[in-house]
C-alpha positions as CSV (number, residue, x, y, z in Angstrom):
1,X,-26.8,54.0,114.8
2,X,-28.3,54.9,111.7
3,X,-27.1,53.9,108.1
4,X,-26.2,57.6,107.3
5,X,-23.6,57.7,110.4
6,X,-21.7,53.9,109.8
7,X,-21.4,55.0,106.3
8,X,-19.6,58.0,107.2
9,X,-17.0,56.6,109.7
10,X,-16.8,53.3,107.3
11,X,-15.6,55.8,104.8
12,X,-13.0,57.4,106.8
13,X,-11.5,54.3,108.8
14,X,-9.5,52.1,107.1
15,X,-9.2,48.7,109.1
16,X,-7.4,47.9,111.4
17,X,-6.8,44.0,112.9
18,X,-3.5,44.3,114.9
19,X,-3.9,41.6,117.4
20,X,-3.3,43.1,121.4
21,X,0.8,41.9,122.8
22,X,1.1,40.4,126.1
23,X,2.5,43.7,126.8
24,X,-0.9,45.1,126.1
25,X,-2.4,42.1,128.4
26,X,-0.3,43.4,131.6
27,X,-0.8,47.3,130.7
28,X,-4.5,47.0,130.1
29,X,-4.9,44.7,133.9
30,X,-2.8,47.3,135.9
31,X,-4.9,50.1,134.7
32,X,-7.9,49.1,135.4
33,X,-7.0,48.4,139.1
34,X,-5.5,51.9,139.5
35,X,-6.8,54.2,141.7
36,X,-5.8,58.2,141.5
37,X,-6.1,60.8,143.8
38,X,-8.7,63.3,142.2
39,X,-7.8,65.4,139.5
40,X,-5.7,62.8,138.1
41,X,-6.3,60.7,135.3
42,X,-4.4,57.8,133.2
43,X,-3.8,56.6,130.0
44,X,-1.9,53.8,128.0
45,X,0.3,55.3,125.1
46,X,2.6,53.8,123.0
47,X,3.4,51.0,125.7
48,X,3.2,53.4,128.8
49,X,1.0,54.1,131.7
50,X,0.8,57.8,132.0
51,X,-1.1,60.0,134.7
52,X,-1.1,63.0,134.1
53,X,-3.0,65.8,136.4
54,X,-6.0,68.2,135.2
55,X,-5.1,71.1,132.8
56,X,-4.6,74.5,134.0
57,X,-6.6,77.2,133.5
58,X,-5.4,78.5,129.9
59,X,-6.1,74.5,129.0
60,X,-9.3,74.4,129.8
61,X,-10.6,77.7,128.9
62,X,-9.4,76.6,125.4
63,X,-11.0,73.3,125.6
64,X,-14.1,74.8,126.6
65,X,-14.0,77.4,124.3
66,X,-13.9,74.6,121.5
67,X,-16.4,72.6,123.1
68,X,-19.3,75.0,123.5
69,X,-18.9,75.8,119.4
70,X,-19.1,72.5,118.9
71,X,-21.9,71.5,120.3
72,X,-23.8,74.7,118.7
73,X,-22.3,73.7,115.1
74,X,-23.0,69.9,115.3
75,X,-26.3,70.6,116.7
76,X,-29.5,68.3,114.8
77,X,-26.3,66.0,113.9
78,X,-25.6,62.3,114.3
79,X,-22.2,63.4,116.0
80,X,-21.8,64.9,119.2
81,X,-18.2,66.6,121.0
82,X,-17.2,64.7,124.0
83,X,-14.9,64.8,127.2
84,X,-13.6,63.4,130.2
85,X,-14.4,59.6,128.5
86,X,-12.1,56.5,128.2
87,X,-11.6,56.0,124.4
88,X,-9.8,52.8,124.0
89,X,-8.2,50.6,120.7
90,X,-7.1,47.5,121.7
91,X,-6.2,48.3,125.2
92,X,-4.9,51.3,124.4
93,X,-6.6,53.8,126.1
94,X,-6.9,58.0,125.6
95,X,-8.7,60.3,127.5
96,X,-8.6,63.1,124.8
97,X,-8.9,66.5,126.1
98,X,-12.3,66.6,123.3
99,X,-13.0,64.6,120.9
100,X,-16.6,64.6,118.0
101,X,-18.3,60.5,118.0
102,X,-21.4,59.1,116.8
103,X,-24.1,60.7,119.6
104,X,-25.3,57.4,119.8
105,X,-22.6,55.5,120.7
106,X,-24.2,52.4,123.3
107,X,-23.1,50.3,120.0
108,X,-19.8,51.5,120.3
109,X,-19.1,50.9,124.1
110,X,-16.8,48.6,125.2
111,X,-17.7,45.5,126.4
112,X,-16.4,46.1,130.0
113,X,-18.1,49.4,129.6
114,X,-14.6,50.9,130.5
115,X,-15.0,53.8,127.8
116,X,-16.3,54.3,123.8
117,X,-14.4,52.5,121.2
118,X,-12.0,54.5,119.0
119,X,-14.7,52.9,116.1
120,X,-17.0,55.8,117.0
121,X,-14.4,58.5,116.8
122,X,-14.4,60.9,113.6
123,X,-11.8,63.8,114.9
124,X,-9.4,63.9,118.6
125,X,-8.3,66.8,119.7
126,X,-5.2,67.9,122.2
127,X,-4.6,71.1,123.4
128,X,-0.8,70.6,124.5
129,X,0.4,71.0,128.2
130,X,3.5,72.8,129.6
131,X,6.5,70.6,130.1
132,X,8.3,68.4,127.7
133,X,7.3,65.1,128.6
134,X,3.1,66.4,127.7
135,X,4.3,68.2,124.5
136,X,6.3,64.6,123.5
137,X,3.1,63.1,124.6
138,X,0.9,65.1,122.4
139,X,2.6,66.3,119.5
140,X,4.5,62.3,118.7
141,X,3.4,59.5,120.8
142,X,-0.5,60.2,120.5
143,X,0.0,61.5,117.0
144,X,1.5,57.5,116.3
145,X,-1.0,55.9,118.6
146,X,-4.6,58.1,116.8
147,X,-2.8,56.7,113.6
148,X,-2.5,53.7,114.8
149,X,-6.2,53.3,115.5
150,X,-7.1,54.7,112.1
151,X,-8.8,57.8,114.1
152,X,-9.6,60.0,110.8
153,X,-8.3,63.6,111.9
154,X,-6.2,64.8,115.0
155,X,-6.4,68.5,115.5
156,X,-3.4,69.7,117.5
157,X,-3.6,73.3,119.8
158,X,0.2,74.2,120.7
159,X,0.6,77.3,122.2
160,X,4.2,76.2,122.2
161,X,5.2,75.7,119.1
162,X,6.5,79.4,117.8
163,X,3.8,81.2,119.3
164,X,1.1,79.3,118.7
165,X,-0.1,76.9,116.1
166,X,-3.1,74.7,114.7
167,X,-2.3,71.4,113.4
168,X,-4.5,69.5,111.8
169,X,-3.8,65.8,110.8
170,X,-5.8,63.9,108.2
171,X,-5.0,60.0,106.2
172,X,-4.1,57.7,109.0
173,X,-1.5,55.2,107.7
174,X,-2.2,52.6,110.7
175,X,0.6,50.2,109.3
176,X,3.0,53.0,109.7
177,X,2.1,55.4,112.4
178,X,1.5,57.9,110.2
179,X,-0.8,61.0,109.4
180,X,-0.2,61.2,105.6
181,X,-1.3,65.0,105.5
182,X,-0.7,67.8,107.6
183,X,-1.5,71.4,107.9
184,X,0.0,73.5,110.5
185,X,-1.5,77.3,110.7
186,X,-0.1,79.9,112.8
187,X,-2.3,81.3,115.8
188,X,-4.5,84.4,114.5
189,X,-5.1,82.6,111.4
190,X,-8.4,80.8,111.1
191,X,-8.4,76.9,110.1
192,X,-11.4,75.3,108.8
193,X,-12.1,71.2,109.3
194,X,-11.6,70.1,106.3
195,X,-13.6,67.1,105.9
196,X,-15.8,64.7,108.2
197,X,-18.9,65.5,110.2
198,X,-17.1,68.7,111.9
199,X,-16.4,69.7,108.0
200,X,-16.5,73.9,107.9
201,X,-16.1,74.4,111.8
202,X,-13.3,77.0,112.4
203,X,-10.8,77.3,115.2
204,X,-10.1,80.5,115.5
205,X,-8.6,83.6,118.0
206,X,-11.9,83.2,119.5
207,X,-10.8,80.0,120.5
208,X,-6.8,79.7,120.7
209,X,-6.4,83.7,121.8
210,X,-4.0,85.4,120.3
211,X,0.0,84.4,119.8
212,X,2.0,83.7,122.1
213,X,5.3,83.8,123.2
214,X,7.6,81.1,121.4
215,X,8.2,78.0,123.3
C-alpha cells in the first residue's frame, strides 16, 4: 500500500476501538462452520446471522451495470470495485453487493484470511431486495452497522422507495450509528460521488433504469 492510498482512507476513517461481546464470540464461531446450499450466502448484522439467497435478475443487472463503470473510471487508481468478498469489522461480517477498496489489499486481509478488513473500504454499496425484512436490512441495520465500522460513504439503490431513489450516505458517527449527511435523489436524476477515490462517478438511468413503480 503506498503512502498516497493510507493517507486517503486515514483521512476518511475516524477510529474505531469497540472491543468484540461474547455475543460477537458465539456469532463469529457459528458462521464460520456454516455451510449453504449454492446461491446462498451469510452475513452477521447488527447481532444476526442472515442468509440471504442471490439477487434476481433486475439486482444484478444493476450491480453489474455499476460495476463495469467502475472499473473503467477507477482505472490507473490505487482503488479497485469489488464483489462477492467477506468484508468483516470485528466479527461483523458483510458481503456487500459492491463495494471500491485499496487494489492492493493483502495488508488489509484478515488474519484467518476469512475476507478484507472494513480498514480497506472507501464507499459500500446496496442495491435493496424485494421483501421487507432485505429492505430493513439494507436501508437501517447495515446503514447502523457501515457506521459503525466508520465505512466513509454508503450508496443506497432503492427501487422501492417512491419509485426509485439514490441515497448516498457520508460522516460516519461510529459512537452513534449514524451517517451525519445524507442525500437522497430521485431515479432519472444523476448523482455524483461526492468525495473519496470514486469522487465525480455518476449513477445514473444508465445504471438504475428509469422510475419505477412506488413500493
Amino acid at each position: 500500500m503506498t503512502a498516497l492510498a493510507h493517507e486517503t482512507l486515514e483521512a476518511v476513517m475516524p477510529k474505531v476501538a469497540t472491543p468484540p461481546s461474547d455475543l460477537d464470540d458465539v456469532l463469529w464461531r457459528a458462521w464460520k462452520a456454516m455451510e449453504l446450499p449454492e446461491g446462498y450466502h451469510a452475513e452477521i448484522v447488527e447481532g444476526f446471522i442472515e442468509v440471504s439467497p442471490t439477487g434476481r435478475y433486475s439486482h444484478g443487472r444493476i450491480v453489474n451495470r455499476l460495476r463495469d463503470q467502475l472499473v473503467v473510471f477507477l482505472a490507473g487508481s490505487e482503488f479497485a470495485a469489488r464483489q462477492d468478498m467477506n468484508v468483516i469489522h470485528r466479527r461483523k461480517v458483510w458481503i456487500p453487493d459492491l463495494f471500491v477498496a485499496l487494489d492492493d489489499t493483502e495488508g488489509h486481509v484478515t488474519e484467518d484470511g476469512l475476507g478484507v478488513d472494513a480498514s480497506a473500504v472507501a464507499l459500500i454499496v446496496e442495491v435493496v431486495s424485494p421483501g421487507s425484512d432485505n429492505i430493513t436490512r439494507d436501508r437501517t441495520r447495515k446503514r447502523r452497522d457501515y457506521a459503525r465500522a466508520a465505512v466513509p460513504m454508503y450508496v443506497l439503490i432503492d427501487d422501492f422507495d417512491d419509485g426509485g431513489t439514490v441515497t448516498v450516505l457520508t460522516s460516519p458517527n461510529p459512537g452513534k450509528a449514524v451517517y451525519e449527511d445524507e442525500s437522497r435523489t430521485a431515479y432519472g436524476t444523476p448523482v455524483a460521488i461526492p468525495t473519496g477515490p470514486a469522487k465525480g462517478f455518476t449513477i445514473g438511468e444508465d445504471i438504475t433504469g428509469p422510475a419505477r413503480g412506488g413500493a
